[in-house]
TIDO-586492 format. One line per field, with one value per residue (C-alpha): residue number from 1; residue in one letter; x, y, z. Coordinates in Angstrom, 2 decimals. Layout:
N
k <- [NUM / ...] $
r <- [a / ...] $
px <- [X / ...] $
py <- [Y / ...] $
pz <- [Z / ...] $
REM end
This chain:
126
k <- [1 / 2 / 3 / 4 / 5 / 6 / 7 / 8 / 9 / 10 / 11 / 12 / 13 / 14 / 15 / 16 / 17 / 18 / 19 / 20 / 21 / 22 / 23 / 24 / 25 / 26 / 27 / 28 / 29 / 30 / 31 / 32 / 33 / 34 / 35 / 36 / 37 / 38 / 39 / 40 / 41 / 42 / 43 / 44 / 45 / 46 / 47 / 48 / 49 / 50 / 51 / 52 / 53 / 54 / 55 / 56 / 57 / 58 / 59 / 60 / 61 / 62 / 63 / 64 / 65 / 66 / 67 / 68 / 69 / 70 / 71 / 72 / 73 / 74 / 75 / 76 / 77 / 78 / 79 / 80 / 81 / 82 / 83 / 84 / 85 / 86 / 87 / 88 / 89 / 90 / 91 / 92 / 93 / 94 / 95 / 96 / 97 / 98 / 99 / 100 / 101 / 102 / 103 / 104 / 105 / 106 / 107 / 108 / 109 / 110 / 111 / 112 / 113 / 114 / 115 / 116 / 117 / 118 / 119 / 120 / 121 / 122 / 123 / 124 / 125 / 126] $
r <- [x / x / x / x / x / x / x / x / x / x / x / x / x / x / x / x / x / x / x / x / x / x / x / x / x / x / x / x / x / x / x / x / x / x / x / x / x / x / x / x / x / x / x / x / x / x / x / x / x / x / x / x / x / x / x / x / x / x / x / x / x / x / x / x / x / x / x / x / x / x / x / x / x / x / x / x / x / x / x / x / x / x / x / x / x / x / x / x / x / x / x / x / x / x / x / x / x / x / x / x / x / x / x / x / x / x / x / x / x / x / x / x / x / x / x / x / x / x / x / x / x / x / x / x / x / x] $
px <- [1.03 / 1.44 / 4.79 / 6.03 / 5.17 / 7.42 / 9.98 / 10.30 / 10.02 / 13.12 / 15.28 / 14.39 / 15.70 / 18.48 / 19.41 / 19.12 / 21.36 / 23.97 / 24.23 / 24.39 / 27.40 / 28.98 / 28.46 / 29.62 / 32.78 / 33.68 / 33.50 / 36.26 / 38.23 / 38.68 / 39.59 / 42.32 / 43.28 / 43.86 / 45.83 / 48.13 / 48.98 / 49.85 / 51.98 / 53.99 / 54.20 / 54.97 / 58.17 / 56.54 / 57.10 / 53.60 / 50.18 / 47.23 / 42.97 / 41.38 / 38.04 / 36.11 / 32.46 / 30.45 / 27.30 / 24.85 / 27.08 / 26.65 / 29.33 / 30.93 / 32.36 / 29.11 / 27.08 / 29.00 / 28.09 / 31.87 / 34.52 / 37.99 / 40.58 / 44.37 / 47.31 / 51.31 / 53.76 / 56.85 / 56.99 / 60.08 / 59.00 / 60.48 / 57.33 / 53.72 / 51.60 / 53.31 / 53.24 / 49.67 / 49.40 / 51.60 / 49.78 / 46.47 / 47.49 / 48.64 / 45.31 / 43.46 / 45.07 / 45.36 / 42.49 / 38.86 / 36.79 / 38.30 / 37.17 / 33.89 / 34.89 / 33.60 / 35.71 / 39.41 / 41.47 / 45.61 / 46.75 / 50.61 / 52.35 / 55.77 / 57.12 / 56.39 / 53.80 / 50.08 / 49.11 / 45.89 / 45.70 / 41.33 / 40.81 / 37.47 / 36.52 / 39.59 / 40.49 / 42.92 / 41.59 / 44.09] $
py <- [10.93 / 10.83 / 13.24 / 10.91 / 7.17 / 9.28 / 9.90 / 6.14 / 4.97 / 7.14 / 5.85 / 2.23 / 2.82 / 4.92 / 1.84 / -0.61 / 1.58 / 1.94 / -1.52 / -2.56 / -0.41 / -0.97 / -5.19 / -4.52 / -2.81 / -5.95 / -8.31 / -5.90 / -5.91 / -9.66 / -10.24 / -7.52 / -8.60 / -12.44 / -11.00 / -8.86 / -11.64 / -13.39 / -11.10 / -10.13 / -13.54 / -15.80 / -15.62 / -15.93 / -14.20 / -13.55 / -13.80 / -13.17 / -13.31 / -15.15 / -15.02 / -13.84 / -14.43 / -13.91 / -15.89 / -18.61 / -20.87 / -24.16 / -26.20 / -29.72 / -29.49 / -28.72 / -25.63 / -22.36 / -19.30 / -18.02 / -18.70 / -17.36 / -18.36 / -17.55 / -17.81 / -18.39 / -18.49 / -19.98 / -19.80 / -20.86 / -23.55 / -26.94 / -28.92 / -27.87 / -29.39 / -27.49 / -24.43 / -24.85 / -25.30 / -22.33 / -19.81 / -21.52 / -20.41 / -16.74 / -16.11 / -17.62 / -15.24 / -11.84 / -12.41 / -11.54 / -13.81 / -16.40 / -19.20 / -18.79 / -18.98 / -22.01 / -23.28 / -21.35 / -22.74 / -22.26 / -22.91 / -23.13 / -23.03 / -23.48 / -24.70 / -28.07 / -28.57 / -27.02 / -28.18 / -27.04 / -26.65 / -26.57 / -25.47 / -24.98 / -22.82 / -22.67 / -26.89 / -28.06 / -30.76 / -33.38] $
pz <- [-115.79 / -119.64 / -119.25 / -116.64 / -118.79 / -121.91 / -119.81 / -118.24 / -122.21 / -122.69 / -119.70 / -120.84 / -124.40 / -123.54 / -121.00 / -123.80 / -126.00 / -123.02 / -122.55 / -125.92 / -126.43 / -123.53 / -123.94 / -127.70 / -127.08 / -124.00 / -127.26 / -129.11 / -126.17 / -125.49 / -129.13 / -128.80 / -125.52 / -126.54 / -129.71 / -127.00 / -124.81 / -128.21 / -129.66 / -126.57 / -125.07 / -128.41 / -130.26 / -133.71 / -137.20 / -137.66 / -135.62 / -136.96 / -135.89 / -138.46 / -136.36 / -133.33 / -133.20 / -130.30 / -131.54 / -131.56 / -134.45 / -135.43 / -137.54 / -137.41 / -134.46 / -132.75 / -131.77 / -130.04 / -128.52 / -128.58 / -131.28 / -131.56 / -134.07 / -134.89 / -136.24 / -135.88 / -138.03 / -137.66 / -133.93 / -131.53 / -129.33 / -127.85 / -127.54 / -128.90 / -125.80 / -123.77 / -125.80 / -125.86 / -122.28 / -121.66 / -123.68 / -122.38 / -118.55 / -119.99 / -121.71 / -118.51 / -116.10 / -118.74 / -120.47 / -118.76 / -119.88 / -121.73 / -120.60 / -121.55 / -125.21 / -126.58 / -129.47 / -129.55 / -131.88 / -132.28 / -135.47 / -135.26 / -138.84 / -140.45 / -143.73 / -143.31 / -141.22 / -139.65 / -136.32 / -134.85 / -130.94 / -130.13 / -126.58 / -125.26 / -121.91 / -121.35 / -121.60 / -123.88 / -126.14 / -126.22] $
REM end
């Protein structure tokens, strides 16, 4: 009885331990998936990931349980709304999980000018 209570303590831990790597290395995955659909879908100089945090957070913009943040530099684009709204659809359809992300910010700059795109679960904040 005692053999068989240290053996069902051992399944239960090494379960915990499998899922906790297998849930951490989803989170790594999303980030790097978002920042592929950016990079081959964007005609930009530069993209970067200032943050991904997968999280209970609270700022001023409220509380979050998902945040995601990057940026581009000097892209190509006619008309930022529907930039945004473009790149919103790739990242819905390429990107497991996305909407779920809370607070995802684009932050689109050039020479003159920063312009922050904030879409969250997936809904452009207009």
């Amino acid at each position: 009885m005692k053999k068989q209570f240290v053996l069902f303590s051992m399944g239960i831990i090494a379960g915990i331990l499998t899922y906790a790597f297998v849930a951490g290395n989803k989170t790594e995955d999303k980030s790097s998936a978002i920042l592929k659909v950016l990079q081959s879908n964007c005609d930009c100089d530069q993209i970067k990931q200032f943050i991904y945090v997968k999280g209970l957070a609270v700022s001023d913009q409220g509380v979050s349980t998902e945040t995601a943040e990057y940026e581009l530099k000097n892209c190509k684009y006619s008309d930022l709304n529907t930039e945004a709204n473009r790149i919103n659809q790739l990242l819905i359809k390429k990107v497991d999980g996305y909407e779920k992300i809370d607070r995802f910010t684009l932050e689109f700059v050039n020479r003159n000018s920063s312009k922050l795109v904030i879409i969250n679960n997936g809904t452009i904040n207009h």
